[in-house]
C-alpha positions in Angstrom: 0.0 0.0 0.0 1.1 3.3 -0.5 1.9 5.5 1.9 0.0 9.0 2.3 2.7 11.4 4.0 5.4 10.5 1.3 2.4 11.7 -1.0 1.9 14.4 0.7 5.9 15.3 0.1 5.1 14.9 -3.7 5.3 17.4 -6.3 2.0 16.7 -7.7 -1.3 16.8 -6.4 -3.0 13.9 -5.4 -6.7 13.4 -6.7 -8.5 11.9 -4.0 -12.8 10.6 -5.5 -14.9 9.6 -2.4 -17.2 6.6 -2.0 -19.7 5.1 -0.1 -19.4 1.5 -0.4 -17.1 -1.2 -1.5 -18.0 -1.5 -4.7 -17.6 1.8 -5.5 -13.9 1.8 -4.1 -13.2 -1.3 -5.9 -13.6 0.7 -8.6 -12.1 3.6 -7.9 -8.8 1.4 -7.1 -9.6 -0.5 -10.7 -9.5 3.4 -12.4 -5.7 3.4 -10.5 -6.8 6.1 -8.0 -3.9 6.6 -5.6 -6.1 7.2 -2.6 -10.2 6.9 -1.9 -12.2 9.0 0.5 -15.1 7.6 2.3 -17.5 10.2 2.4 -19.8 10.7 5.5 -23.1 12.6 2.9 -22.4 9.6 1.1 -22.7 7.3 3.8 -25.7 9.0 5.4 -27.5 9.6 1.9 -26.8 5.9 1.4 -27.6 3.7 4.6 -30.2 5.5 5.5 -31.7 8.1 2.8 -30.8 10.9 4.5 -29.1 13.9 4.6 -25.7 14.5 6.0 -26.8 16.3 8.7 -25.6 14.5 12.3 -27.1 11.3 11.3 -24.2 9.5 11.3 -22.8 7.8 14.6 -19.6 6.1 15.2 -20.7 2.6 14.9 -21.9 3.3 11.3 -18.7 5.1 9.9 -16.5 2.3 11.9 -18.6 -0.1 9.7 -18.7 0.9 6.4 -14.9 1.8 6.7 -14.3 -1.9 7.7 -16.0 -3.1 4.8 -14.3 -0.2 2.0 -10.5 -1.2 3.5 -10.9 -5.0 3.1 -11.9 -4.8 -0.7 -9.0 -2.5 -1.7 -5.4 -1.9 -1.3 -5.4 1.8 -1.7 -5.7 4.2 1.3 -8.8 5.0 2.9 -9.1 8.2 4.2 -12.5 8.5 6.6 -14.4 11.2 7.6 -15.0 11.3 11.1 -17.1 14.1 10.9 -16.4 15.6 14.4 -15.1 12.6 16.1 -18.9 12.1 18.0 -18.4 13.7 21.4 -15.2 14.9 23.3 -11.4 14.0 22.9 -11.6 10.6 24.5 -14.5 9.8 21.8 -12.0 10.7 19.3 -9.3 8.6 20.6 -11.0 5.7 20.9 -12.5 6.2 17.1 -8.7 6.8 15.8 -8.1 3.1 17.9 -11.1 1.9 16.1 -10.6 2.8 12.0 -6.5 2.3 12.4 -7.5 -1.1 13.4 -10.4 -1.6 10.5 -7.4 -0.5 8.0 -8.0 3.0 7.3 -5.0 5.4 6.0 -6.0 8.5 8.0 -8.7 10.5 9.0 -10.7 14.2 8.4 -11.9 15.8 11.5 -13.6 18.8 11.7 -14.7 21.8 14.3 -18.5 22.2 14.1 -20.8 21.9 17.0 -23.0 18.8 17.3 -24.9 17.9 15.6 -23.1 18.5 12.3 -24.0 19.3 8.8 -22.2 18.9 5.2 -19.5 21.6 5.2 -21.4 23.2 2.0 -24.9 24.2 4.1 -26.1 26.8 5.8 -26.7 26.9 9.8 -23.0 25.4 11.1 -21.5 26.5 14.1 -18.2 25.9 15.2 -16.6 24.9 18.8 -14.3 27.2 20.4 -10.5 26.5 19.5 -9.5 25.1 22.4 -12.2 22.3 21.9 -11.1 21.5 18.8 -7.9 21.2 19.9 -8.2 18.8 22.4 -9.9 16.4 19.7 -7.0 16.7 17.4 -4.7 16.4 20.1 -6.2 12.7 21.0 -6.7 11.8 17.8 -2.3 12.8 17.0 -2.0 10.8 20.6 -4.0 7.6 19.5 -2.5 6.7 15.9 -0.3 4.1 16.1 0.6 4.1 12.5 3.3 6.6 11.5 1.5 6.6 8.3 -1.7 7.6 9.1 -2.5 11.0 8.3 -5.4 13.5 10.2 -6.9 15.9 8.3 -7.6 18.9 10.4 -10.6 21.0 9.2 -12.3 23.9 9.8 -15.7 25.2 9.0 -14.8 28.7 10.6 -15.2 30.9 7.2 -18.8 30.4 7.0 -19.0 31.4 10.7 -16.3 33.8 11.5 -14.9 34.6 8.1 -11.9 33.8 6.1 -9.2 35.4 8.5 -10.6 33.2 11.5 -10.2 30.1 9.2 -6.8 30.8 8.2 -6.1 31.2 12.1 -7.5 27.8 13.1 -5.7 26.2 10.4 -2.3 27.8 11.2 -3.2 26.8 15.0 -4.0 23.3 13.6 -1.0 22.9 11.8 1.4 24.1 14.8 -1.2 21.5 16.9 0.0 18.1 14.2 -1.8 17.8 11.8 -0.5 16.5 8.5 -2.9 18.8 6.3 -5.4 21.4 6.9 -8.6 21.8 5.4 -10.4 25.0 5.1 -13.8 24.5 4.4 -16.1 26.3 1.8 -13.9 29.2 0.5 -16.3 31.1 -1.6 -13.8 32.2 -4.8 -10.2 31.2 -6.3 -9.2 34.9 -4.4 -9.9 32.7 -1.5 -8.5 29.8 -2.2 -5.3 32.3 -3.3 -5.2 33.7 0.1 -5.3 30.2 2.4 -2.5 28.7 -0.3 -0.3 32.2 0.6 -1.1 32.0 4.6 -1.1 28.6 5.4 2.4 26.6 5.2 1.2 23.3 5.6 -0.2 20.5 2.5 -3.8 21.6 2.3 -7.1 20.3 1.1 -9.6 21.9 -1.5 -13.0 20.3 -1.7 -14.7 20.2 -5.3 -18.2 20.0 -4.6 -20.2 19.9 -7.6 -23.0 22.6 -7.1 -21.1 24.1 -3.7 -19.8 26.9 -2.2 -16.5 26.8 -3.7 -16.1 27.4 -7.8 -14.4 23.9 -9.2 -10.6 24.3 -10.6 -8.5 21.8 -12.3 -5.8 20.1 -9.7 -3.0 22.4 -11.4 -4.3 25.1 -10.6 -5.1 24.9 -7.6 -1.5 22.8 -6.5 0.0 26.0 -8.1 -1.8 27.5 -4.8 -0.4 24.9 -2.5 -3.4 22.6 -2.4 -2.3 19.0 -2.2 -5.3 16.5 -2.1 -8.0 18.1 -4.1 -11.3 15.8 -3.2 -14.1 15.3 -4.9 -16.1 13.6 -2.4 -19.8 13.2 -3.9 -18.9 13.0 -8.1 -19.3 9.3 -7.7 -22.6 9.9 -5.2 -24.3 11.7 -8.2 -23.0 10.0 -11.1 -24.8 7.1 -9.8 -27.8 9.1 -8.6 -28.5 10.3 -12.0 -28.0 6.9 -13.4 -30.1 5.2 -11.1 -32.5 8.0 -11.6 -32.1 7.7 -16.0 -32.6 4.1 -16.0 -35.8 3.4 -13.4 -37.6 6.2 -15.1 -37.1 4.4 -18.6 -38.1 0.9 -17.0 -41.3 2.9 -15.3 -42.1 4.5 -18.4 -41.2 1.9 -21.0 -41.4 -1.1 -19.3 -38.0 -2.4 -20.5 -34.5 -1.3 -20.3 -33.3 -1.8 -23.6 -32.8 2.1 -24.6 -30.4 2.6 -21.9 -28.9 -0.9 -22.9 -25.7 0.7 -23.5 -25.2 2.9 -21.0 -24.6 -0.1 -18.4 -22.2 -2.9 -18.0 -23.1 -6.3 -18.6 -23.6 -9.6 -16.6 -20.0 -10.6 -17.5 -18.4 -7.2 -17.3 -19.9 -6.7 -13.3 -18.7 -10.5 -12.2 -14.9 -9.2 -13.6 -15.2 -6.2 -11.3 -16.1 -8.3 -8.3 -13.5 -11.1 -9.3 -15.8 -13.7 -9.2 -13.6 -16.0 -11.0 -10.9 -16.0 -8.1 -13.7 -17.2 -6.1 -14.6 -19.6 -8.4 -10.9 -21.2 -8.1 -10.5 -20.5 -4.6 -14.1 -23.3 -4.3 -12.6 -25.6 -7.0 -9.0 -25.2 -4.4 -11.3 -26.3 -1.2 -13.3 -28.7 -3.4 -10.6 -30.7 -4.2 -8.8 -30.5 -0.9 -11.8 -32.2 0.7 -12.1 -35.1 -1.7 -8.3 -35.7 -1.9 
């Protein structure tokens, strides 16, 4: 597996896409992705329908991270959302994904119950909260490897100088990048890149707050991992939307025919023939 601070030392930007499931970072690893982000609106949207809006417990991203780092050998970077509760919460959650195979973490400084960085109505913990999480999460990483991602949702709150101040104070605190959350323009973006000496995140939400830029661009800035956590979430939302409103209308699927994979195509992706010869291995074993 590769290993996410030496990226972080790289030249280049790394590309990070962000799933929801297994399947969908089996693919993501097929496509050669370096790294995958499992996405807590993602996770929410898809276990239970709704929106990312505090939803989410522990338990359930513990889970679904399990199940994304046994089906690929990429890094799995997790949102922790705000680690669910105080410092000790977030200890015992680093504990919890380094042992389910995750590659790092994102945690962020809202107030409980949280919302997706890109809504309206977040508030923010003082400082000196936040940085007692962060502080236990540094503390409870046994991996040298895994990275924390320390973000702050302070520009929606308490403007773009306040956000550049946590993420300086997060920086000097340990953590391996800082994430600004929902800068409104490039200017922005320009202005955290200048301030902040530390690898930094820039989140490409299709529809957000922030305008989308290419990855040069915005390494040119000094972002490093430029995410894209919810192009995948969509994608398959508007598929899923496309091809159960030709089989409602239509009665058939055979417009959209080519527009999905096929039978054989799928049982490639999941590798069903390595579990055909791992039966055919036991099968003989038994009888032998």
């Amino acid at each position: 597996m590769k290993n996410l601070k030496n990226m972080l030392k790289s030249k280049k930007p790394i590309v990070i896409p962000g799933v929801y499931d297994a399947l969908g970072a089996k693919i993501a690893q097929k496509i050669r992705f370096e790294a995958i982000f499992q996405t807590g609106y993602g996770t929410s949207a898809t276990l239970f329908g709704m929106p990312d809006y505090g939803f989410v417990g522990s338990a359930e991203t513990v889970n679904n991270a399990r199940r994304i780092c046994n089906a690929v050998s990429i890094p799995v970077i997790v949102d922790a959302d705000t680690g669910y509760g105080n410092a000790l919460s977030v200890w015992k959650l680093v504990k919890e994904l380094e042992a389910a195979g995750a590659g790092g973490i994102f945690l962020e400084d809202q107030k409980w119950p949280k919302r997706c960085g890109h809504m309206q109505g977040k508030e923010i913990v003082p400082q000196e909260e936040y940085t007692e999480k962060l502080s236990a999460a540094i503390d409870a990483r046994e991996n040298k490897d895994f990275i924390i991602v320390a973000r702050t949702d302070a520009r929606a709150t308490k403007g773009l100088d306040e956000a550049i101040q946590r993420g300086k104070q997060n920086k000097k605190t340990g953590a391996d990048a800082i994430f600004v959350e929902a800068p409104e323009s490039f200017e922005e973006m320009k202005k955290i890149g200048k301030e902040i000496n530390a690898p930094l995140v820039a989140n490409m939400i299709e529809g957000g707050a922030t305008p989308l830029n290419s990855a040069k661009a915005l390494n040119s800035l000094g972002f490093k991992i430029i995410l894209y956590p919810l192009s995948v979430l969509y994608a398959n939302t508007y598929a899923t939307m496309n091809i159960l409103k030709e089989l409602k209308d239509t009665g058939s699927t055979l417009k959209q025919k080519q527009r999905l994979v096929n039978f054989d195509q799928f049982n490639n992706l999941v590798e069903l023939q390595k579990y055909r010869e791992m039966e055919k291995k036991y099968e003989k074993a038994k009888s032998e």
